[in-house]
Every structure is written in structure tokens, then in C-alpha cells.
C-alpha positions as CSV (number, residue, x, y, z in Angstrom):
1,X,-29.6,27.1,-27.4
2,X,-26.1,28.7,-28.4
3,X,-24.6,28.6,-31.7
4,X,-20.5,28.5,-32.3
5,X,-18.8,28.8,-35.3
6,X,-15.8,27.0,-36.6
7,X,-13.7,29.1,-34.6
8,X,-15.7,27.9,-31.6
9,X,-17.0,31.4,-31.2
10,X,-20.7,32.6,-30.2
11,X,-22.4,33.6,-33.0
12,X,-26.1,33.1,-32.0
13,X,-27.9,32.5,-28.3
14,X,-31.4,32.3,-28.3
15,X,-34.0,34.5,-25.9
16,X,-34.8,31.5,-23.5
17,X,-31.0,30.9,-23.3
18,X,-30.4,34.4,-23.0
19,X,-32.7,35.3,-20.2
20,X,-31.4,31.8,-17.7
21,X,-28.1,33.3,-17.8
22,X,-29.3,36.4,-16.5
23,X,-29.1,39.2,-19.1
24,X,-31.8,41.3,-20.6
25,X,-30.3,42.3,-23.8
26,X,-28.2,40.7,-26.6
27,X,-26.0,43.5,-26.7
28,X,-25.2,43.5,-23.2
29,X,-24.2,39.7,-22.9
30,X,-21.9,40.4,-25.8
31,X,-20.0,42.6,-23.9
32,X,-19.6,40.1,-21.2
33,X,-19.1,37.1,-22.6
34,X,-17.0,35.4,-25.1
35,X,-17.7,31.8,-24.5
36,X,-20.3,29.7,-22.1
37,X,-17.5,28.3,-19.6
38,X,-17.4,31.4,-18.2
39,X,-20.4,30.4,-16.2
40,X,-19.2,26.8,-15.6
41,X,-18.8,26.2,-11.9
42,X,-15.6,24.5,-11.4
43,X,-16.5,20.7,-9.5
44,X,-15.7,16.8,-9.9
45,X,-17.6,15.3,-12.0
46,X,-18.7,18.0,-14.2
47,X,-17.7,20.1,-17.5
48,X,-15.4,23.2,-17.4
49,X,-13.1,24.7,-19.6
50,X,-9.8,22.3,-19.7
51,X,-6.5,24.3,-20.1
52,X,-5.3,22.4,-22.9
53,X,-8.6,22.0,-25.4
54,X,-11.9,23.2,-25.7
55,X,-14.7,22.0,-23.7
56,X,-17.0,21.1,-26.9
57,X,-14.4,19.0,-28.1
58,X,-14.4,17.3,-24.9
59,X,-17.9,16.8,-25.4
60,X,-17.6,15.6,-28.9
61,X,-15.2,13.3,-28.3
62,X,-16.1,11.6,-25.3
63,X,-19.8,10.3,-26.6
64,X,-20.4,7.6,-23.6
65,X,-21.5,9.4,-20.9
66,X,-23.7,12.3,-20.2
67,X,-21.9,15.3,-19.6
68,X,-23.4,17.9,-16.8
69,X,-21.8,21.5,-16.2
70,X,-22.6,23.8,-13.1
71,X,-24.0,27.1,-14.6
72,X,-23.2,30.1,-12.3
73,X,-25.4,32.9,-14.1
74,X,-25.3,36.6,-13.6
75,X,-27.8,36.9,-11.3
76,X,-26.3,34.0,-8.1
77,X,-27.9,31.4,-9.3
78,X,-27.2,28.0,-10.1
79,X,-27.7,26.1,-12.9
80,X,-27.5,21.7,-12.9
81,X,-28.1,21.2,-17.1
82,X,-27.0,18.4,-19.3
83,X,-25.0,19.5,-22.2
84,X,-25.4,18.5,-25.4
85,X,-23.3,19.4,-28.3
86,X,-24.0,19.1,-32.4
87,X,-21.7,19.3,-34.9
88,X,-23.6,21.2,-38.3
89,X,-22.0,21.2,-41.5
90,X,-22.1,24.6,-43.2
91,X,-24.0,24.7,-46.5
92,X,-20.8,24.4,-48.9
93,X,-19.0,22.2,-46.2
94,X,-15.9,24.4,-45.6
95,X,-16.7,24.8,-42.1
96,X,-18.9,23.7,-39.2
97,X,-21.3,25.0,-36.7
98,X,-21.6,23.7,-33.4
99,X,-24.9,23.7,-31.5
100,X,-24.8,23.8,-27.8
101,X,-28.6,22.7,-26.1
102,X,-29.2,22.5,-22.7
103,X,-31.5,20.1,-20.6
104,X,-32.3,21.2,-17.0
105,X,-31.3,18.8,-13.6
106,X,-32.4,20.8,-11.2
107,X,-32.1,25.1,-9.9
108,X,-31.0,26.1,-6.9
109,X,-30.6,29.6,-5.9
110,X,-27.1,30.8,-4.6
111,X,-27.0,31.6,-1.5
112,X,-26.6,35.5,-1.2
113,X,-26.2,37.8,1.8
114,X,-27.6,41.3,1.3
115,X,-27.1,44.6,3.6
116,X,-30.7,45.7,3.6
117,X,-31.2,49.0,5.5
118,X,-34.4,49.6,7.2
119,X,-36.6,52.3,6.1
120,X,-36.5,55.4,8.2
121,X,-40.4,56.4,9.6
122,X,-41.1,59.5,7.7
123,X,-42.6,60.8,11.1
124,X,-40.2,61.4,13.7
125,X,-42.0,60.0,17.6
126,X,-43.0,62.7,20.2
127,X,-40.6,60.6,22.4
128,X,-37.4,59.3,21.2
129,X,-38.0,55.1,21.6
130,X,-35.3,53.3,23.6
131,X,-33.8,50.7,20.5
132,X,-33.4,47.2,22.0
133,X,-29.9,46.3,21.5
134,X,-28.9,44.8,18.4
135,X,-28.9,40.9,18.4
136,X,-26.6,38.5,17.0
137,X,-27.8,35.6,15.2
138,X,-26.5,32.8,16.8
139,X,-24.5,30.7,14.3
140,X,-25.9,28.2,12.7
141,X,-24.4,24.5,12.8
142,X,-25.0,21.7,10.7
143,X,-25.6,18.2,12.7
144,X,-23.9,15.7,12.0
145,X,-25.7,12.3,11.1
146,X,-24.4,8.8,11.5
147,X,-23.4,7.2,8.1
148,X,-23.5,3.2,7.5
149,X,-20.0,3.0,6.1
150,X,-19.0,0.0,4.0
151,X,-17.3,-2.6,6.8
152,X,-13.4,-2.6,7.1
153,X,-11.6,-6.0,6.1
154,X,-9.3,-5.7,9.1
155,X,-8.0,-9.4,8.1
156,X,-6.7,-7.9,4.6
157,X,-5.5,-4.8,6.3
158,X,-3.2,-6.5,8.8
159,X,-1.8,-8.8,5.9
160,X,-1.1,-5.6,3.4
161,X,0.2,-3.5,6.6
162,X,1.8,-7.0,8.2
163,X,0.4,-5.9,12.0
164,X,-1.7,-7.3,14.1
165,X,-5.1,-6.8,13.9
166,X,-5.1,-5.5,17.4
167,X,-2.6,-2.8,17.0
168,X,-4.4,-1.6,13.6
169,X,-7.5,-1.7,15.8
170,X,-5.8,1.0,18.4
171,X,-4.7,2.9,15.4
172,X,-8.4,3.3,14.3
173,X,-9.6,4.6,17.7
174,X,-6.9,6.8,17.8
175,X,-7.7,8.0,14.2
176,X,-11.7,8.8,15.4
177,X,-10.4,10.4,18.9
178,X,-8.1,12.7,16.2
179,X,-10.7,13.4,14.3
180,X,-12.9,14.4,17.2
181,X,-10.1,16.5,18.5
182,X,-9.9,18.5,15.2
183,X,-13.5,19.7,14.9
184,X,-12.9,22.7,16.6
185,X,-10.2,23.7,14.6
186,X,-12.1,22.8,11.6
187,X,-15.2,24.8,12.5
188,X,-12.8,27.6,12.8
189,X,-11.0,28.1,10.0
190,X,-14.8,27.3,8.2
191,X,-15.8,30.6,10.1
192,X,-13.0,32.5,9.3
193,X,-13.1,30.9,5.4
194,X,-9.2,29.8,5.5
195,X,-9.7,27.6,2.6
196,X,-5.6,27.1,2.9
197,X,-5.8,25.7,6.2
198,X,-8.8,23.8,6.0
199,X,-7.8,22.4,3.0
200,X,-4.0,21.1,4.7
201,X,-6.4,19.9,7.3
202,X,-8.4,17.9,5.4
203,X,-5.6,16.5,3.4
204,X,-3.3,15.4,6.5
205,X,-6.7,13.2,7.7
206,X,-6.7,12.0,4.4
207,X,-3.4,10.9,4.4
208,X,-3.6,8.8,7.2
209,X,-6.8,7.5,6.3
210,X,-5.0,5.9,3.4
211,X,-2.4,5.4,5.3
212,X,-4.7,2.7,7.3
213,X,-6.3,1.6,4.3
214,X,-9.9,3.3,5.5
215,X,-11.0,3.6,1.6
216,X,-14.2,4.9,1.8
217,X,-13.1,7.8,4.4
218,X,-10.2,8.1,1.7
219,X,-12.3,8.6,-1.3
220,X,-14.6,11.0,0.4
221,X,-11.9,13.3,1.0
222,X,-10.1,12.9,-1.9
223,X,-13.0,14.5,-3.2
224,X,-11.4,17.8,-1.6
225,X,-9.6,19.9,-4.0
226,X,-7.0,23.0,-3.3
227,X,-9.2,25.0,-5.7
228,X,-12.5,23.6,-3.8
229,X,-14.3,26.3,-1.7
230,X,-15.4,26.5,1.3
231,X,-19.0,25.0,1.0
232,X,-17.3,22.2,-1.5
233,X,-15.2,21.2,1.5
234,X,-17.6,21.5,4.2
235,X,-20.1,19.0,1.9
236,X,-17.9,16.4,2.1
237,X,-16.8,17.4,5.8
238,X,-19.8,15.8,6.7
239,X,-19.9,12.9,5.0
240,X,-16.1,12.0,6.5
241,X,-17.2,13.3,10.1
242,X,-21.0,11.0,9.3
243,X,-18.2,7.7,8.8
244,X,-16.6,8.8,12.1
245,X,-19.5,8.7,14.3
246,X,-20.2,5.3,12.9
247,X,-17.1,3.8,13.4
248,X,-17.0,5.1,16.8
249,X,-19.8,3.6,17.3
250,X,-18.5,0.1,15.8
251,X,-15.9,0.6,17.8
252,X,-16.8,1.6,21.0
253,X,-15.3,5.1,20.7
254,X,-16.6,7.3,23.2
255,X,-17.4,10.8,21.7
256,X,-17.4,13.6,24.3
257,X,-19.0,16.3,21.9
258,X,-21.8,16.6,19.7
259,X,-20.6,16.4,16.0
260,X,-21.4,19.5,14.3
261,X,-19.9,21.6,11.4
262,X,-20.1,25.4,11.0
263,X,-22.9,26.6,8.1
264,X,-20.1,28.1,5.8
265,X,-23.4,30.3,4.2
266,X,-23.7,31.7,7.6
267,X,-20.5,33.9,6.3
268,X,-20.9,33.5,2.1
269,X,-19.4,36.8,0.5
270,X,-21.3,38.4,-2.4
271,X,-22.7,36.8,-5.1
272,X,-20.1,39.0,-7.5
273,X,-16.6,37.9,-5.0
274,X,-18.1,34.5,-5.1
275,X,-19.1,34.3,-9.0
276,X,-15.0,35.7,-9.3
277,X,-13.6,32.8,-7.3
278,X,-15.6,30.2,-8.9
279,X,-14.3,31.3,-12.0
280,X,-10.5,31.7,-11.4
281,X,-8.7,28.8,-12.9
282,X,-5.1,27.9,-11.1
283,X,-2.0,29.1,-13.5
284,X,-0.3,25.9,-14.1
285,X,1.7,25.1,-17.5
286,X,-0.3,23.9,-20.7
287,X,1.8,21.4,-21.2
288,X,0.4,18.0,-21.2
289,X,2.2,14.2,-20.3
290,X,4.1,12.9,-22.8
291,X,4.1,9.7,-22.0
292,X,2.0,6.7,-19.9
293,X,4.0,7.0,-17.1
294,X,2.2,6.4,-12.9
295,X,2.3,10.1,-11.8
296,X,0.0,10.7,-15.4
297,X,-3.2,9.5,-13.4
298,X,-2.9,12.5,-10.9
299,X,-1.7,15.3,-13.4
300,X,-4.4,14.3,-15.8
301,X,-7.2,13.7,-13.0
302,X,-6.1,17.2,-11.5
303,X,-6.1,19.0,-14.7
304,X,-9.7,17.9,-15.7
305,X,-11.0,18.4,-12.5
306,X,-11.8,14.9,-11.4
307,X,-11.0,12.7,-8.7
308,X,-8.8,10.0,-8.9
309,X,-11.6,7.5,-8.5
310,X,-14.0,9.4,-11.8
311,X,-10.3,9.3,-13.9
312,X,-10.3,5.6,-13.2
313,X,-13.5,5.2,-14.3
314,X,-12.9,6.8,-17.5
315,X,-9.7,4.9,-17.6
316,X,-11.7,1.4,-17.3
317,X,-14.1,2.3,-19.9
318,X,-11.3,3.4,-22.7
319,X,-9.9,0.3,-21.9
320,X,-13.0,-2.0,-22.6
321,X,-13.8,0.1,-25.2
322,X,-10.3,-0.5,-27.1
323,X,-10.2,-4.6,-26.3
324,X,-14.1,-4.5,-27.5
325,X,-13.1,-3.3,-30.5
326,X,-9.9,-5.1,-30.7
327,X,-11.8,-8.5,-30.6
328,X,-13.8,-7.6,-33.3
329,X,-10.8,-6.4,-35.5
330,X,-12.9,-2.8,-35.8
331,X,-9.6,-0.6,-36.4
332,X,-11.7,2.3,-37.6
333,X,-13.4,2.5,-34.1
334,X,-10.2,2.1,-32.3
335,X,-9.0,5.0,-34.6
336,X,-11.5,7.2,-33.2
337,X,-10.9,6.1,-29.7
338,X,-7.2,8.4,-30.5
339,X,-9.3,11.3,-29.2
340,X,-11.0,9.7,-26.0
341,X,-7.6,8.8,-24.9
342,X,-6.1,12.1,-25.6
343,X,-8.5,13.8,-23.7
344,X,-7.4,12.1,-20.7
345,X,-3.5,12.9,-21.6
346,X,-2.8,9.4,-22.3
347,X,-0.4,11.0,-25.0
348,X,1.2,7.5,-25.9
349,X,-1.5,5.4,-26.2
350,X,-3.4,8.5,-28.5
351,X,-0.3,7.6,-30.5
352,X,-0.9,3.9,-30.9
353,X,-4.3,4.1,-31.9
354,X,-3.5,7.2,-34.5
355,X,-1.4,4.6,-36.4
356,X,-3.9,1.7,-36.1
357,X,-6.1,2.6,-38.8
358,X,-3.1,2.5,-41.6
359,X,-1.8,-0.4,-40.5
360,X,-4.1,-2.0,-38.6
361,X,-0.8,-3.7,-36.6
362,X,-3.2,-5.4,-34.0
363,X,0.0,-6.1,-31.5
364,X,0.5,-1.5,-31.3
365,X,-3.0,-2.1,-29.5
366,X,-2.0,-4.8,-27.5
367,X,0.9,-2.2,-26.6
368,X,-1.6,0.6,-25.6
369,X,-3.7,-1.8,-23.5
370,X,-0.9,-3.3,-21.5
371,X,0.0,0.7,-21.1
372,X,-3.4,1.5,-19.6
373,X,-3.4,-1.7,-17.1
374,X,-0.5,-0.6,-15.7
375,X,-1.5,2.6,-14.2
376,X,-4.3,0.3,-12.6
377,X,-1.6,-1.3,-10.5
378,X,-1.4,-0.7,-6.7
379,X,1.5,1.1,-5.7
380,X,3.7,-0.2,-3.2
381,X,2.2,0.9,0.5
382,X,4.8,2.8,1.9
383,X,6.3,4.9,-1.3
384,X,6.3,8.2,-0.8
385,X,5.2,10.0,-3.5
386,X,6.2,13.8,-5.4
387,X,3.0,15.0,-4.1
388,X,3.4,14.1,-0.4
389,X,7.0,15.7,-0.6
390,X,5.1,18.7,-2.0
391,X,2.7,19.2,0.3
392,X,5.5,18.1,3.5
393,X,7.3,21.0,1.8
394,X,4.3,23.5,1.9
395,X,3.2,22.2,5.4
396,X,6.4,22.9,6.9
397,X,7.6,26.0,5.3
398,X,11.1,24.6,5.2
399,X,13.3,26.6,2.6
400,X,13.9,24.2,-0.2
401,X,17.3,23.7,-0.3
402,X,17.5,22.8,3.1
403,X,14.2,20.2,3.0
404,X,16.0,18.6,0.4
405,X,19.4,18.5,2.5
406,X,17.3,16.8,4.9
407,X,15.8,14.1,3.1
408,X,19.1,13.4,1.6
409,X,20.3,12.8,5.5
410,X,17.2,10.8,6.1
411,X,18.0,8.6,3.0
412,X,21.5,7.6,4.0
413,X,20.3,6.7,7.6
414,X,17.0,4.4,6.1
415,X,19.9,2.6,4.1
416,X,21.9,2.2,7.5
417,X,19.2,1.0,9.7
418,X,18.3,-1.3,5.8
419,X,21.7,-3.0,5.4
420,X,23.9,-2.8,8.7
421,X,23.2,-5.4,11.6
422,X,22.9,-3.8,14.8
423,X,21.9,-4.8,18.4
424,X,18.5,-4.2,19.0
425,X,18.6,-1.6,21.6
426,X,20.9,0.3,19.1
427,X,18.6,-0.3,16.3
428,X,14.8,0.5,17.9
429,X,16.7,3.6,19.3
430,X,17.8,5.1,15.3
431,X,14.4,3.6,14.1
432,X,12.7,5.7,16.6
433,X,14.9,8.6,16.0
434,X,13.9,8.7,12.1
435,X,10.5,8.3,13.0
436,X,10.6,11.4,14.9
437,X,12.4,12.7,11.5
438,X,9.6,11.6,9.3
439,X,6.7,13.1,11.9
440,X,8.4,16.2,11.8
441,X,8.4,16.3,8.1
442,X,5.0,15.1,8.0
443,X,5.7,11.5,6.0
444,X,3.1,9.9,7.1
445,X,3.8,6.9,5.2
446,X,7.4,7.0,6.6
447,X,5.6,7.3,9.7
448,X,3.7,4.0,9.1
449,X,6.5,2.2,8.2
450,X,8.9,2.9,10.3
451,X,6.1,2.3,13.2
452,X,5.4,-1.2,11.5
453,X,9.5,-2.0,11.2
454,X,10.0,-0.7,15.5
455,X,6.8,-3.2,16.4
456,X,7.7,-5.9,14.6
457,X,12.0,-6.0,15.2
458,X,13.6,-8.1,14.0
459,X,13.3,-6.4,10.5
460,X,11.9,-9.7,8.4
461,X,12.4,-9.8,4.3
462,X,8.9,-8.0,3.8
463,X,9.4,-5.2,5.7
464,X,13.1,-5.1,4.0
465,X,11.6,-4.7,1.2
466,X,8.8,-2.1,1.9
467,X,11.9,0.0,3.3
468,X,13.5,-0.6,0.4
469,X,10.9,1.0,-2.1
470,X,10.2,3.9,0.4
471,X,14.2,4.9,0.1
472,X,13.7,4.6,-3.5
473,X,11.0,6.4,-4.2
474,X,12.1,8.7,-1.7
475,X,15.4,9.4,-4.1
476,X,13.2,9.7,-6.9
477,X,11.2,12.1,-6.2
478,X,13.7,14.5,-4.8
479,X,14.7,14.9,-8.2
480,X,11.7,15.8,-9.2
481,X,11.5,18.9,-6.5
């Protein structure tokens, strides 16, 4: 148990509390620590201390679902609890007290790597003993285990993508053959803990696994954060390689290696370094969305820690939550809803339902729902979005100025190839030219399309139109650079 005061400052920690995170004495855990999200392991799907408000009102706020935090203590160890928090009125109601209780999940210990030196004999041997050479431990892999994946709707894929189901069958194999090819190269930047470059890795497979509309490999790696580590990445590393092994074998892919990913705890730092990095948040701005605008899921998702798919979740159960209440004209409820909503940065909509309860103007609901469906919509296949120019920017270390010089180029030749008739040798030979472009630069939804529009000349109305939206999202989001 932890007590806060109004101030959301530790006041009181009891001796059960005390000793699970790892300190002996009162006096020295109030040197250490000002507040309990220092020990909050940063992962999807559990608490940690947003930039923009504190956790307990998070906690307060968001009453629905059960809200777990990662508890790194002093000591290495993990901690899986449930939180709870209580708000206490003082005794003459000026102020309130928040209780923090704790219900444990499970403990596992943190893998730690000590230097032990062995003891010297105390008696020194008439002869001097020939010492067997040191041995190396061989490294330790982790197999690889076929996964049932959900099936693929190749029939829906070829109508969203508009190929043939035979050519988005090739691209498949090709995909588990890249996949296979990039194990090694995984496994070593895993032993050399290049969280960077296994990271870019992971997102480039992810990319083209959306790319060919391969969901479930999609949301497990999506999964993958820039501030995941090592271990975080390797976790879901095997789930993505566990899919691959069963579509090759759907498939009749022929794997020439065994699948198997380096231990990262073969090589974990020291429970201090480690406790450090969990605990570093990312500088970014505190400045939170104004507006319900598309790129909000991401931001918001990325600032809370959570995947894309958890935000949605969240996202779906506001929304129920504001059209239950709706029905029932229960404008006090959907007053308190203001905070849920604001907690996920949907600014706007936080807006709406402030007003609601003076005067109770059903149709400013309406307006916050329709709000909220939006940013369920699809976007268009082939848009290339602020974060794929991003991370093209960071993957090929071109200076700024000059990326953006580039794309500008690329732009007016999309519109050329869009709106001037040429013959076709002329026109497969600039489409193939800008494909080259958009490899280079690592579009890979440029890549996709531009594949689509070469094996399908002549260009028909829905692949105008695809081109179309790329080009404008393309000219977008340079702005936004």
C-alpha cells in the first residue's frame, strides 16, 4: 500500500510495500524515490507515467478495465501487479488522499549476469596444476516453433490490391524466402544488442507485411516499439518467425536452415544499466492533439505506450460507452466520459462532452461520435504516410533538404505517368524508372503500387485513382517534414 496526497506525492508506504520494492529502510527509499512510476517497466498494454498527466488519474479515469504495471524493483526483479487506486476525502474535505494497492500476477526474476571470481585455495599445491583452457559457452539459441496463423483471404487480397491471386501468391513466397534470408542478420545485431538496427529491421518486414495485407504478421510486429529492448523485440521475433515457418509450410516454401533466434539474456547488461534504460522515457514535446484528425490514432497510441490495435480497442469502448449512454439520454455519464476521451487525446470530442451536461444538446454527441468513427476508417492502400517518410528519411540518411527535393521530382513525374498518354513501351519504361526511385527511398507502398500499375498496363480508373491518393498524400506530408 502507498498513500499520495493531493499533490499526488508519497506520503505513506507501508513495510510489505516497502520490502517488494527492494529497500530496507524508509529513510533510504525516500532518498530514491519520489513517485512509484519510477519502477514502472515501460510495455504495451500496461501502466507507466504518461508525459502529459499523471498515471493515477489515468487510473481514475479510465474505470473499465483492469489496469496492470511492470514493477522493476531495486533489486532486478520483476513485478506483474494489478493496480488499484482510491480516492479518500480528507477529514474537512479540502483535499484528497489517494490510495495506491497492489494485487500480484505473477514474479519473475530479472535476468542478471554476475562476474563471480573463484576463491583462491588458501594452500598453494607442491606442483603447480596445468589449468585446462578456459571454455566458452556456446551460445544459446531459442528454437523456433511452428505457429497456426489465422488463414489468409487471398480472394479479398487480390480484390483490395486488384492482382491476381497468383502473382500475390509469388509475393508471399518471396516475402518467407526474405524473411529466411534475414535471420542471420537479425541474430546479429541481437548479439551485438543494436536495438537501432534491429528495430529498422523489424519495421521494413513490417512494412511489407502490411503492404500484402498479412495482418496477423502485421500486428505482431507492430507490437515492436523504437523504445522496445532487446528482449521485447526478440519476444515477438518469434512469434513473426513461428508464422513464417507455417506459411512456408502452407505454401510449400522450402526452408534451408533451422529457425532459431539468439538468447538476448545470453548478453543482458547489469541489472543497474538495464533498470536505467527501462526507465528513460523518449524527449518528445508535451503537447497533446488538438483536434480529431487521422494521424491522432498514432501520436496518441505512441505516447501512451500502446499499439495501434490496444488504442482501437479503447477507441471502440469510448465509443459504445458514449452511444450507450446517448440512448438512454444519461448526459451526466457522458459528462464524465470528458476525461476517458481526454486521456486518449481525443481533445475535440473531450470538448463536446464537457458542454453536454449544461446543455444537454444531444446532436454535439452525435458530432463527437461521427468524430470517433472516422478514425475507424481504412485508409486508402497505397498513401504514404508522415511516418513512412520519416523513417525513409532515417533509413537513408539523406540530408533533408535534398530528400525533400527528391520527392518533389518524384511527385511531378507520378502526375506525368497519371495524366499524359504515352506508348506503352515509353510508359512501363518511366514506371519502372520510378519504381527504382521509390525502392531506393524505401516507399514500399510506392513500391506496391507502382508494381500493381507496371503488371496490370493499361493504367484502368482504379489504379488512377490509387495513384492519385499516393501523389496526394505524398504532397501532404512533405509539409509536414
Amino acid at each position: 500500500m502507498i498513500l499520495y496526497d493531493a499533490q499526488k506525492r508519497i506520503i505513506a508506504i507501508n513495510e510489505q510495500t516497502l520490502e517488494m520494492l527492494g529497500y530496507s529502510s524508509l529513510e533510504e527509499f525516500k532518498k530514491e524515490v519520489t513517485d512509484l512510476s519510477q519502477f514502472f517497466v515501460k510495455k504495451p498494454g500496461y501502466i507507466h507515467q504518461f508525459r502529459s498527466f499523471h498515471w493515477i488519474d489515468y487510473v481514475l479515469t479510465n474505470t473499465t478495465v483492469t489496469h496492470r504495471a511492470l514493477l522493476q524493483t531495486k533489486d532486478g526483479k520483476v513485478l506483474e501487479v494489478f493496480l488499484k487506486v482510491t480516492q479518500l476525502g480528507s477529514l474537512h474535505n479540502l483535499s484528497n488522499y489517494y490510495l495506491v494497492t497492489f494485487e500480484f500476477n505473477t514474479f519473475n526474476e530479472e535476468c542478471i549476469i554476475a562476474n563471480i571470481q573463484p576463491q583462491q585455495s588458501q594452500v598453494k599445491p607442491t606442483q603447480p596444476a596445468t589449468s585446462a583452457p578456459a571454455m566458452q559457452p556456446e551460445p544459446e539459441y531459442i528454437n523456433i516453433e511452428e505457429k497456426e496463423m489465422p488463414s489468409l483471404d487471398l480472394e479479398s487480397i487480390s480484390i483490395e490490391l486488384n492482382l491476381d491471386q497468383e502473382i500475390i501468391l509469388d509475393f508471399i513466397k518471396e516475402y518467407i524466402s526474405h524473411a529466411v534470408e534475414k535471420l542471420d542478420e537479425i541474430n546479429s545485431f541481437i548479439k551485438k544488442r543494436d536495438a537501432k538496427n534491429l528495430y529498422s529491421t523489424i519495421h521494413t518486414l513490417k512494412g511489407v507485411a502490411a503492404n500484402l495485407r498479412l495482418k496477423p504478421i502485421q500486428e505482431v510486429l507492430s507490437q515492436v516499439k523504437k523504445e522496445s529492448s532487446i528482449e521485447e523485440m526478440v519476444e515477438k521475433l518469434q512469434d513473426f518467425y513461428a508464422y513464417i515457418k507455417y506459411l512456408a509450410k502452407e505454401f510449400n516454401v522450402t526452408i534451408d536452415k533451422e529457425l532459431k533466434l539468439f538468447n538476448p539474456n545470453v548478453l543482458t547488461p547489469s541489472a543497474t544499466t538495464h533498470t536505467q534504460e527501462q526507465r528513460e522515457e523518449p524527449s518528445s514535446s508535451n503537447e497533446q492533439p488538438s483536434s480529431v484528425k487521422g494521424e491522432v490514432i498514432e501520436e496518441a497510441a505512441t505516447e501512451l505506450g500502446l499499439s495501434l490495435n490496444e488504442y482501437q480497442e479503447y477507441l471502440k469502448e469510448l465509443i459504445n460507452e458514449i452511444k450507450l449512454n446517448l440512448a438512454y439520454n444519461n448526459y451526466n455519464e457522458l459528462h464524465k466520459l470528458a476525461s476517458f476521451a481526454r486521456n486518449l487525446y481525443l481533445q475535440e470530442c473531450a470538448k463536446y462532452l464537457d458542454q453536454v451536461n449544461v446543455n444537454q444538446n444531444p446532436e454535439l454527441v452525435k458530432k463527437c461520435i461521427q468524430d470517433l468513427e472516422s478514425l475507424k476508417k481504412e485508409p486508402s492502400p497505397f498513401t504514404i504516410s508522415l511516418e513512412e517518410l520519416q523513417d525513409s528519411l532515417e533509413l537513408t540518411q539523406i540530408d533533408k533538404d535534398d530528400f525533400i527535393e527528391i520527392l518533389e521530382d518524384l511527385i511531378i513525374e507520378l502526375k506525368t505517368l497519371n495524366s499524359i498518354k504515352m506508348r506503352k513501351e515509353k510508359f512501363l519504361k518511366k514506371a519502372k524508372q520510378l519504381k527504382s526511385v521509390a525502392e531506393s527511398l524505401r516507399l514500399s507502398n510506392l513500391v506496391l503500387l507502382l508494381n500493381n500499375i507496371i503488371s496490370n498496363y493499361p493504367l484502368n480508373d482504379i489504379l488512377s485513382k490509387q495513384l492519385e491518393d499516393a501523389i496526394s498524400s505524398l504532397e501532404e506530408n512533405i509539409r509536414k517534414l
